[in-house]
C-alpha positions in Angstrom: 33.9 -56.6 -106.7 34.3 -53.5 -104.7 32.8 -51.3 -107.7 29.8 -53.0 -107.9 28.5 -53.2 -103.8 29.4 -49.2 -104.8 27.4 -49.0 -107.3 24.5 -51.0 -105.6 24.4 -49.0 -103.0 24.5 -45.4 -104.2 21.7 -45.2 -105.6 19.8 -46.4 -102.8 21.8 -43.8 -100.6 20.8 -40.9 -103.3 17.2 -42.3 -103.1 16.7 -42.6 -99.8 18.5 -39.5 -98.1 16.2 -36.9 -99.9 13.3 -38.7 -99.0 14.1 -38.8 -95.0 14.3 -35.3 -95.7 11.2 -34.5 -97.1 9.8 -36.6 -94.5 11.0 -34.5 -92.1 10.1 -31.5 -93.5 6.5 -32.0 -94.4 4.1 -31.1 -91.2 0.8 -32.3 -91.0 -1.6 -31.7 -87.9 -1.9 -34.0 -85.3 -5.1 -34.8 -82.9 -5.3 -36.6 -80.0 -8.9 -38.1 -79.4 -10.5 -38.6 -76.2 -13.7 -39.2 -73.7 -14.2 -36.5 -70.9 -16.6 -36.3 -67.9 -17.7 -32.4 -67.3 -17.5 -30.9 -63.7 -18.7 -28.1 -62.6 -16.3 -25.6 -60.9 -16.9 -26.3 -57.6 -19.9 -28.6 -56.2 -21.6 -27.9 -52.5 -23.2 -30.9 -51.0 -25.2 -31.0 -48.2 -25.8 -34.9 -47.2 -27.3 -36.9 -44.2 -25.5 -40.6 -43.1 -27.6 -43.0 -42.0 -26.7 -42.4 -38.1 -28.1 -38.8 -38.8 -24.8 -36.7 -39.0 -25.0 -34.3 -41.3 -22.0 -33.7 -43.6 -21.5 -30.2 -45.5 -18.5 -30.1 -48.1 -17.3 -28.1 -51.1 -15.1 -30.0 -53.8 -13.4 -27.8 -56.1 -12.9 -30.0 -59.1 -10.2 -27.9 -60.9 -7.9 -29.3 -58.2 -10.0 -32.4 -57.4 -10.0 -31.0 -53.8 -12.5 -31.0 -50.7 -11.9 -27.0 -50.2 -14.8 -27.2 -47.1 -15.4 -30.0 -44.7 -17.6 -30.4 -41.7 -20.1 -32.3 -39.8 -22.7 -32.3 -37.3 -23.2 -35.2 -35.0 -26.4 -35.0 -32.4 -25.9 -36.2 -28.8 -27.2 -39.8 -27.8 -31.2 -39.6 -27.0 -30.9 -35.9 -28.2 -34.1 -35.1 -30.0 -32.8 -32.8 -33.0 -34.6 -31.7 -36.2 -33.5 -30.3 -39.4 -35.7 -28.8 -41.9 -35.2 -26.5 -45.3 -36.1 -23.5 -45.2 -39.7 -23.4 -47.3 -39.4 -22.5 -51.1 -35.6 -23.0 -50.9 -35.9 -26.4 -53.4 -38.3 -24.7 -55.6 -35.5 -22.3 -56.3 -33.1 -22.5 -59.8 -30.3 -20.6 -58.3 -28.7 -20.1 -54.9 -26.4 -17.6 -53.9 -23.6 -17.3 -52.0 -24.8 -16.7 -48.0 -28.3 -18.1 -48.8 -30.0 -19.4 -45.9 -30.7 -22.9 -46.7 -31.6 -24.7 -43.3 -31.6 -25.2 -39.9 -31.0 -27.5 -37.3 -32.6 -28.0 -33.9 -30.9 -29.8 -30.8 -32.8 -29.7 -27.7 -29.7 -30.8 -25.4 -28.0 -27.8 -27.0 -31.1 -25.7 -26.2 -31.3 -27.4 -22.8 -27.7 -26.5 -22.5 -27.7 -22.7 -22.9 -30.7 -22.4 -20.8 -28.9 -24.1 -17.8 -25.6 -22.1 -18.1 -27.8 -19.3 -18.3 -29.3 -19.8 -15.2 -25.8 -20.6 -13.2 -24.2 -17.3 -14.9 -27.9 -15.4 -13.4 -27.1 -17.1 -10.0 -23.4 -16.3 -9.9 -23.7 -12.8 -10.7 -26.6 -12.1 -8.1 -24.3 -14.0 -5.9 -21.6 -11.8 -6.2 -24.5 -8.7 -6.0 -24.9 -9.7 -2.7 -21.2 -10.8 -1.5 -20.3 -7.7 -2.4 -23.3 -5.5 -1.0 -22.2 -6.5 2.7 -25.7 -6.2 3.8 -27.6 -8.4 5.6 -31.9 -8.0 5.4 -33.0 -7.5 9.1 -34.4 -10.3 9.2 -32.9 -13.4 7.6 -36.7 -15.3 7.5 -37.4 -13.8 4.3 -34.6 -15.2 2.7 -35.3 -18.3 4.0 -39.1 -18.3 3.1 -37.7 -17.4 -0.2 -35.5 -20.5 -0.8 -38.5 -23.0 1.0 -41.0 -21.3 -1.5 -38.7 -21.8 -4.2 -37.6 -25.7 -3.5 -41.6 -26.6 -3.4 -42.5 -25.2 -6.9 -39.3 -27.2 -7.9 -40.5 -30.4 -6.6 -44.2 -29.9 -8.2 -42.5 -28.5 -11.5 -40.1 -31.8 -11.4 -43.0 -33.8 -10.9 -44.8 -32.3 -14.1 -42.0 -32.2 -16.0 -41.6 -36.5 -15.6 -45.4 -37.0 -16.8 -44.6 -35.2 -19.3 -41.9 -36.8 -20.4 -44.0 -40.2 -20.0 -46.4 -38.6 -22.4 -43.8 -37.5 -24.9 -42.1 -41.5 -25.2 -45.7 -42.4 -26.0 -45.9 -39.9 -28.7 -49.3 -38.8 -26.6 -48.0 -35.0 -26.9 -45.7 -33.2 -29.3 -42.2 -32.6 -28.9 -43.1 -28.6 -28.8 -44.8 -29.4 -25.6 -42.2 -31.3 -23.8 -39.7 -28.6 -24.7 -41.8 -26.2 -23.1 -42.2 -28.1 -19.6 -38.6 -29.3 -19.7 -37.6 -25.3 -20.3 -40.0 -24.4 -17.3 -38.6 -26.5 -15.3 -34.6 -25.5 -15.3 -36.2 -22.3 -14.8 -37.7 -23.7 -11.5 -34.5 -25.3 -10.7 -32.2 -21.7 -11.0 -34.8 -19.4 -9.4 -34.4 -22.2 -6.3 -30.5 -22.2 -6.8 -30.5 -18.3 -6.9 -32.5 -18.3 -3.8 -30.3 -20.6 -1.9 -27.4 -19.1 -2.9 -28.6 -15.4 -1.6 -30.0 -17.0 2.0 -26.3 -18.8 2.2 -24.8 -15.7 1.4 -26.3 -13.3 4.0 -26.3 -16.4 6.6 -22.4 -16.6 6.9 -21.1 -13.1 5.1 -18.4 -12.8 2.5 -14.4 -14.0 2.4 -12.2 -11.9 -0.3 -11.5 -15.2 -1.5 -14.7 -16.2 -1.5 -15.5 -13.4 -3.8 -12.4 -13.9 -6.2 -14.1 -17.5 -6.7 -17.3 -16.2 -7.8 -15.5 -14.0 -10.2 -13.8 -17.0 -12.0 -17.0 -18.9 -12.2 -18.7 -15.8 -14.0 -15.7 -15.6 -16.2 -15.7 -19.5 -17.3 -19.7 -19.7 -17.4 -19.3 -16.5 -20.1 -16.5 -18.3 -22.1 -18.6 -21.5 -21.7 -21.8 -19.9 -22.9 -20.3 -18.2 -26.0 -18.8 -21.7 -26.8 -22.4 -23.0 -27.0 -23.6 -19.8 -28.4 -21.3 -20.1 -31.4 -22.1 -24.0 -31.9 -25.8 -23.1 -32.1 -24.8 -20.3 -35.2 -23.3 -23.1 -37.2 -26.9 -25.2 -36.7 -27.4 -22.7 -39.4 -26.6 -24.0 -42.6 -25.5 -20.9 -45.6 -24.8 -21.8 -48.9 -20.9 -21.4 -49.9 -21.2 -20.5 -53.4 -23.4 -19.2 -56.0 -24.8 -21.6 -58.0 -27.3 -23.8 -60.0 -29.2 -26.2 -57.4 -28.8 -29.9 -59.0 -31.4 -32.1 -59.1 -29.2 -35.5 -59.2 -31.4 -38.8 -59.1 -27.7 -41.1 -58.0 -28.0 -43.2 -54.7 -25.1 -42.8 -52.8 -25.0 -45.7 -50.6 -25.2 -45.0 -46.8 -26.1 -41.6 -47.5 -29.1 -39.5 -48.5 -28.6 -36.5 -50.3 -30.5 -33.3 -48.9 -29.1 -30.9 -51.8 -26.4 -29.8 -54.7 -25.2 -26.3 -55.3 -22.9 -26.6 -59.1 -20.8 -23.3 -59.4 -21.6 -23.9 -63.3 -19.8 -20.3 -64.2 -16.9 -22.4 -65.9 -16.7 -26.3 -66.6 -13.6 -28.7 -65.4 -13.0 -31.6 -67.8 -11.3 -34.9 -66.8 -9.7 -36.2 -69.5 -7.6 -39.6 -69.3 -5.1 -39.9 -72.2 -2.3 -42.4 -73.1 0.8 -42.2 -71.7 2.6 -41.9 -74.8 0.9 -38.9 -76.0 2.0 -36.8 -72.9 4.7 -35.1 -74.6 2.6 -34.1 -77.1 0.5 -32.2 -74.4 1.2 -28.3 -72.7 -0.4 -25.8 -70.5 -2.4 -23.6 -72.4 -2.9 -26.5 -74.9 -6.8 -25.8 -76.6 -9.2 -28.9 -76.4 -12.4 -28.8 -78.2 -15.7 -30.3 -77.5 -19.7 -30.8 -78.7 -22.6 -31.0 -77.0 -24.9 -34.0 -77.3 -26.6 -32.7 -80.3 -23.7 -32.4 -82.6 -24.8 -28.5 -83.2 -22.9 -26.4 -80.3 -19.1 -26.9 -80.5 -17.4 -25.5 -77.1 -13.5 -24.3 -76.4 -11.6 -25.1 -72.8 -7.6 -25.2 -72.0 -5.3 -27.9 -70.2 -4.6 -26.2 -67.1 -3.1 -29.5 -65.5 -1.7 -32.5 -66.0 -1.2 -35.4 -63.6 2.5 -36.6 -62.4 0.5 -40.0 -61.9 -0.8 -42.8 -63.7 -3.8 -44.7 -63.1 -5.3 -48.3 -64.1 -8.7 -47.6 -66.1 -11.1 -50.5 -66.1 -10.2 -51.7 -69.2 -6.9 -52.3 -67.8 -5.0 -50.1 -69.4 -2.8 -47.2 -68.0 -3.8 -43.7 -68.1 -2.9 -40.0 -67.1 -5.4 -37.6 -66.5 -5.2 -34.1 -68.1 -7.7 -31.3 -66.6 -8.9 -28.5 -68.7 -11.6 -25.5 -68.0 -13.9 -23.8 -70.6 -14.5 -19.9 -70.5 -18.1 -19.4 -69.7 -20.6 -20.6 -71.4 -23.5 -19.2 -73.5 -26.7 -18.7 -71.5 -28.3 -21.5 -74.0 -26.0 -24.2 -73.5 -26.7 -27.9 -73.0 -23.6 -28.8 -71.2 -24.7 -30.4 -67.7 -22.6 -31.6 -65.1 -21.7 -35.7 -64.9 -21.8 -35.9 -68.9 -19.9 -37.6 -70.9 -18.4 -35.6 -73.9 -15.8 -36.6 -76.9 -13.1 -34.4 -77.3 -10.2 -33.4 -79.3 -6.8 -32.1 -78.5 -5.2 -30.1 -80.9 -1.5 -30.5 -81.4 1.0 -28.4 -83.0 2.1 -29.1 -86.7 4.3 -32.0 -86.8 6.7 -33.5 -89.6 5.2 -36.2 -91.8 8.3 -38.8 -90.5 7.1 -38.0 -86.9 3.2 -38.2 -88.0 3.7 -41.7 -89.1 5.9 -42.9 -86.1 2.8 -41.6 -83.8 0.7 -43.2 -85.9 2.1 -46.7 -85.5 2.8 -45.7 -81.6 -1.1 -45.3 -81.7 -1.8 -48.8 -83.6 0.1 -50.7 -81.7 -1.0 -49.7 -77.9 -5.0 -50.0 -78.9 
């Protein structure tokens, strides 16, 4: 009974043992198969939310990271403007330090003038502190300051009709500007002049003068604060690059411009989970353009450590690759949608098959 489950059985064993090892040993090549979206390298925006802020970023899509944040906000009942500089849409190609726009805030402007004018009266203030003479007689100081308070007054008066006028939209902006800006010029020429008749009237303290000092010191410091805030009103482009003329809504936003560093491409690439091991740094993925005709190179340089849920409710990692650059002729443009092939390394014909059916079986 024995002899025969023997000789049942080895033949199957002499059968089957050579093939397992020619299943092994055959290599085939292996593919994975995949849908990418294109990136460029890195993408400027420059965008406006709907409370007027403006918000100036630089993604770097390599690393899916926000390299450059900032934003502007604008003062309640400031009365800012920004505007492009002329020709600056009309262009192809930007460059990095470009000047793109600028921005305009009257409070700021209001600002500087009136720390201006303290700084002017603290430092002629201290001129005559520290002068330790007194005008023989102190009348003309006095007429001074009186003449000074009255064209105050009638400038003050101006300046409110003006105002009137402007909340009407009877006169331009450019014209309140100018009577607001004439009058804090009133208002420090009488502050200067009050200062210098209180100044020779009751003589100067060492402490006194110490005080004055500080006030210069923090006026300066408070000045260059401003003066630096103005600077950045100035918007510069961060990279060169290709301006992008992108018709998407983003909702609560409006988009002012695009900048696409399009030297290299990023492609996002989601792939199944099973199939990471079959993936490496380095690893070559191959794509075409839309017309079939151009065929295009890039390399994994990442892979994610996390998966995600894809709308069709399956799980995915995403793998990151870059191109070289491209041809001047290319029709690869940023947002599209491209198929594209990883190619493995040569793999046995036993492990070809159990990938296969690994494949099969999760779609």
């Amino acid at each position: 009974m024995k002899s025969k489950k023997i000789l049942f059985w080895l033949p199957l064993i002499f059968l089957v043992y050579p093939l397992s090892v020619f299943l092994k040993s055959f290599e085939l090549t292996y593919s994975i198969s995949s849908k990418a979206i294109i990136h460029p390298a890195e993408e400027w925006s420059l965008l406006r939310s709907e409370n007027g802020t403006l918000i100036n970023s630089l993604k770097d899509y390599r690393y899916n990271s926000i390299k450059e944040y900032s934003i502007t906000e604008f003062q309640r009942g400031d009365h800012a403007k920004f505007f492009i500089l002329p020709g600056i849409l009309e262009k192809e190609y930007l460059q990095k330090g470009d000047t793109v726009g600028m921005m305009i805030s009257q409070y700021e402007k209001t600002n500087i003038i009136e720390l201006q004018g303290e700084l002017l009266t603290q430092k002629k203030l201290l001129e005559v502190y520290k002068s330790g003479e007194k005008p023989e007689n102190l009348e003309i100081a006095n007429e001074q300051k009186v003449l000074a308070s009255q064209e105050l007054e009638i400038q003050e008066r101006i300046t409110e009709r003006t105002r009137a006028l402007y909340e009407r939209g009877y006169i331009s902006v450019e014209e309140y500007e100018i009577s607001q800006n004439e009058f804090n010029i009133k208002k420090q020429n009488y502050l200067i002049a009050e200062s210098t008749y209180n100044a020779l009237s009751s003589g100067a303290k060492k402490e006194e003068i110490e005080y004055i000092e500080t006030n210069i010191r923090s006026l300066e410091s408070r000045l260059e604060h401003l003066q630096n805030l103005i600077n950045n009103f100035t918007i510069i482009c961060p990279i060169d690059g290709k301006l992008i003329k992108d018709q998407r809504v983003i909702i609560g936003y409006d988009a002012i411009l695009k900048v696409a560093d399009i030297s290299k491409f990023v492609l996002l690439i989601p792939i199944d989970p099973y199939n990471i091991s079959n993936l490496f740094i380095g690893q070559k993925v191959l794509f075409d353009d839309p017309s079939g005709k151009n065929s295009y190179s890039s390399e994994i340089v990442s892979i994610d450590n996390s998966v995600q849920q894809s709308l069709d409710g399956k799980q995915r990692i995403f793998v990151t690759a870059v191109t070289s650059a491209l041809p001047e002729n290319h029709r690869v443009y940023p947002n599209m949608m491209v198929d594209v092939t990883i190619e493995s390394e040569a793999i046995s014909l036993f492990n070809y098959i159990s990938r296969l059916i690994n494949e099969i079986y999760n779609n």
